[in-house]
N, C-alpha and C positions, 0 to 999 in steps of 0.2 A: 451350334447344332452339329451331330456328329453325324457322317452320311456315310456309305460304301461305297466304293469306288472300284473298278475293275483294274488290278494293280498288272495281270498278266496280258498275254500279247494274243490278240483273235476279236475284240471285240466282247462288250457287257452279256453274260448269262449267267443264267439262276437255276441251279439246280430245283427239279420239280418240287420237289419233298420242303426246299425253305424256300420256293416261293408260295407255297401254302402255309406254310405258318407266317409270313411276314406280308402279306398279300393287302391289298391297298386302290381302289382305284385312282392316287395320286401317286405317279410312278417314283415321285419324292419322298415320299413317307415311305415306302416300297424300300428304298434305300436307305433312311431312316431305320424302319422295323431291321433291316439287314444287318446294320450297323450294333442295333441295342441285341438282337440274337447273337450276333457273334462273340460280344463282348463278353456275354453272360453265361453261354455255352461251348465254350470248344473242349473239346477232348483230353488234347494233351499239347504243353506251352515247352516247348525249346527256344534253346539260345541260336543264332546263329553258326557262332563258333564249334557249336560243339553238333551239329549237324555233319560234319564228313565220319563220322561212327554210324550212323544208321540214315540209309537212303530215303530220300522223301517219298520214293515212292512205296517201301516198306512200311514207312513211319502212316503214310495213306492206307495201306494197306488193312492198319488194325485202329485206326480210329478216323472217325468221321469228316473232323473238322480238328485242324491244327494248326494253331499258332507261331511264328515262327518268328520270335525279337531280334530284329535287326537295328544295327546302330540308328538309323532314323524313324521307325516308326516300327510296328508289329505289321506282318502279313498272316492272312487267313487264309489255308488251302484246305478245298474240299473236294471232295470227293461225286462225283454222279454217283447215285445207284446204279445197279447193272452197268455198268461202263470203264472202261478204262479213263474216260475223261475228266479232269478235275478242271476247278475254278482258282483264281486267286483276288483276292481282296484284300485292299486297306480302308482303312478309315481316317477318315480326316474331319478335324475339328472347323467348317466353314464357318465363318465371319458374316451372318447373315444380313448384317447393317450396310455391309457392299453390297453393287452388284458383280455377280459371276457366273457362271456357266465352267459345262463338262468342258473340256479341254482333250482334245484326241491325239497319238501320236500311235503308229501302227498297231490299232486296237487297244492301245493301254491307255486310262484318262488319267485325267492330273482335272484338281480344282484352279481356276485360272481367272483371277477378277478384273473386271474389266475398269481398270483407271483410266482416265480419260480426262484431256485438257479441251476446257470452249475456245476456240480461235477466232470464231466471230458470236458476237453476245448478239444483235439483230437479227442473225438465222437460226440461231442457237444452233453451230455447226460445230463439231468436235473429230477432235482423231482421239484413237486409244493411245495411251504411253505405250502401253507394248510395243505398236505396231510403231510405233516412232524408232524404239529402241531395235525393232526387230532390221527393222528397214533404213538402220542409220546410212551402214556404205553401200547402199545400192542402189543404182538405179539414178536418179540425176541428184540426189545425197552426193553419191559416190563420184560421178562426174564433177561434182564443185570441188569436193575435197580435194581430187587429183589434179585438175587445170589449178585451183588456187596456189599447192605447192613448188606448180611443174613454174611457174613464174617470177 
């Protein structure tokens, strides 16, 4: 399933004008419809590279919605009406057989699936892998690692 994702820094919005066309009372489908608009309608498609010839904000300037291929994925910048303010989106192809959730980091998300190991089968108790890997040296992780070396 392919979704939209708010690829810029402030936190997810939608310009008024495509939250009326993509409009949903499942705020997923909402994302969804974002995703398939975009794909089907942007303005005008550059490379990355050859973006320092004309400024994004020029390039915003005279079309709507613009595509912009980056070595890892396309980003979508749009434009407000009346507004200086613009949007930025990607799209990401989610693995819907897992599970996952939005993932935050100063306003920008990332799709972020939650793997997880059972540690006890009678409580059906689990940690995420993430939070394993996130929290390997820290905290009494880190105190073992360092007292088991220091000896």
């Amino acid at each position: 399933m392919k979704i939209a994702i708010e690829s810029g820094y402030g936190g997810f919005k939608i310009p008024k004008w495509l939250l009326e066309k993509c409009k949903d009372e499942n705020f997923l489908k909402v994302r969804v419809n974002i995703a398939k608009y975009l794909e089907e309608n942007f303005d005008k498609e550059i490379d990355e590279s050859k973006l320092y010839s004309e400024t994004l904000e020029k390039l915003l300037n005279e079309n709507k919605i613009l595509k912009i291929n980056t070595k890892h994925n396309s980003v979508y910048f749009i434009k407000e009406e009346d507004s200086n303010t613009r949007c930025e989106f990607t799209i990401e192809d989610v693995d819907t057989k897992r599970p996952w959730h939005f993932g935050e980091y100063d306003g920008a998300e990332f799709v972020e699936y939650l793997d997880y190991e059972v540690v006890d089968k009678e409580f059906n108790y689990c940690k995420l892998k993430e939070w394993i890997k996130r929290h390997l040296l820290r905290g009494v992780f880190f105190d073992k690692l360092l007292f088991s070396n220091a000896t």
